[in-house]
N, C-alpha and C positions, 0 to 999 in steps of 0.2 A: 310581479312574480311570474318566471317561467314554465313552461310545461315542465311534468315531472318524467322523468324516465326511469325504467328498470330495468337492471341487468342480472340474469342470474344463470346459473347454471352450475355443471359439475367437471372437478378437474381432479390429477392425483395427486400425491403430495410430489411438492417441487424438486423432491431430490428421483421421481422418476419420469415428470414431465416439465419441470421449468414450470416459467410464467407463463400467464394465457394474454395472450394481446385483446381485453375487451374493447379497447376504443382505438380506430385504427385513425392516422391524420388524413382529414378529406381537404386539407387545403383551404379551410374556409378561418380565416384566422382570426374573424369578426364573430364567430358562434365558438361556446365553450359549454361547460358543463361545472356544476357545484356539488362538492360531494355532500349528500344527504346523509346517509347510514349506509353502514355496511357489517354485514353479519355472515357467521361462516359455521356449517356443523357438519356432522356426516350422514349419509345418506339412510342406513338402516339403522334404526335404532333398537334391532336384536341384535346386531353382530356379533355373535360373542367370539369369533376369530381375529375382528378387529384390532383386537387387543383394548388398550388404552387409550381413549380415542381427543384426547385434550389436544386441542391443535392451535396455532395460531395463525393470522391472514395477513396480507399486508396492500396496499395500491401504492403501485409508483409509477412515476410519467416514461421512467429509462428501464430498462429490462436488467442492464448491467447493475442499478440501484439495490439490487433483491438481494443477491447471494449475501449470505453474515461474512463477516470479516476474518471471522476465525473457521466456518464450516463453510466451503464452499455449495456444498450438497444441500445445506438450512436454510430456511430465510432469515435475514436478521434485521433485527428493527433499529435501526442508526437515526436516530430522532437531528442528526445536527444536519442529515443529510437529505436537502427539501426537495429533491428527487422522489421522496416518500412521502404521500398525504396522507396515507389512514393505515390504523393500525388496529386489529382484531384479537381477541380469542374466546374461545367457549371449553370449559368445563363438563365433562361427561362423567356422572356419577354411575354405575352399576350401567345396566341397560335398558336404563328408562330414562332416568332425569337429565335433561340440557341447558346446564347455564352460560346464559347468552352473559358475557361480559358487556358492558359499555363501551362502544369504540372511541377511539379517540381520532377523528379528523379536522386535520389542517384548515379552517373555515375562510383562511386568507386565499387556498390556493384556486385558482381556475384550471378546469382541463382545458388545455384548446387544440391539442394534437393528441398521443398516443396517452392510452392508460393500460397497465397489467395488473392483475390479481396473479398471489399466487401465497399455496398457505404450504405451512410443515406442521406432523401429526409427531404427536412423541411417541406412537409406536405403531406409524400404518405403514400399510405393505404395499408394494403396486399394485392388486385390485382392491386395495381401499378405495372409494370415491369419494368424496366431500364437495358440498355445495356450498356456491356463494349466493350472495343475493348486495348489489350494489344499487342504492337509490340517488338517482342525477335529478340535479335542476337547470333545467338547459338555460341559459343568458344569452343577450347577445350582447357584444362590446365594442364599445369606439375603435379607434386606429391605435389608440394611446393604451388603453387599457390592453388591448390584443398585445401589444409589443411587450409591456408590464407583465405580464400574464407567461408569456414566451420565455423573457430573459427568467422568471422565474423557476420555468419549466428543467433551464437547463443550469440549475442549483446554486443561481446567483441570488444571493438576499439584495429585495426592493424595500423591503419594510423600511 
């Protein structure tokens, strides 16, 4: 078992800032990462200018992977397209309660070059913030598995 790693942090929704590059490629093609969990909510939980604050998250290895196919401004979640390993959301009832949905990540997939987060709020505004929080398990891999891992990356099915 690998060390565990943690990423977290706060970003806007993607229709005023895009994706956020959390793992940039350092060229080492023998070291990857495993997605653990990944969880996403918003930062105050008084806001009441917020609005509505039900949002969803998404990781994917391509930056171009994100935008939905019919909202360019949304993220959209294309399950056929393995460019994307996890997929989030959270439920915000009144301005207290936060239900963490169950994510759903790709347990087949390895990072070994780049990763983005990046989420849409059904009704935030550009200074809405929202937090991620992304749990890695760092691996290291053969020559073979590295290549496996790669052709992966770039949305060719190895299965």
């Amino acid at each position: 078992m690998g060390k565990t790693r943690v990423l977290r942090g706060q970003l806007r929704d993607f229709n005023y800032d895009g994706a956020i590059n959390v793992i940039q490629n350092d060229h080492r093609f023998n070291h990857g990462f495993i997605i653990k969990d990944f969880k996403i909510s918003y930062v105050d939980i008084a806001d009441a200018n917020a609005g509505s604050r039900d949002c969803a998250g998404v990781l994917a290895t391509h930056v171009d992977a994100i935008p939905s196919p019919f909202f360019a401004t949304r993220i959209g979640w294309v399950w056929e397209d393995r460019r994307q390993v996890a997929w989030c959301s959270t439920n915000h009832w009144g301005d207290s309660l936060i239900e963490f949905n169950k994510p759903l990540i790709d347990p087949t997939h390895i990072v070994v070059r780049d990763l983005y987060v990046a989420i849409s709020a059904q009704a935030g505004t550009g200074t809405t913030y929202w937090n991620y929080y992304i749990e890695l398990e760092e691996v290291e891999l053969t020559d073979n598995q590295a290549v496996l891992a790669i052709v992966q990356e770039e949305s060719q099915d190895v299965n």
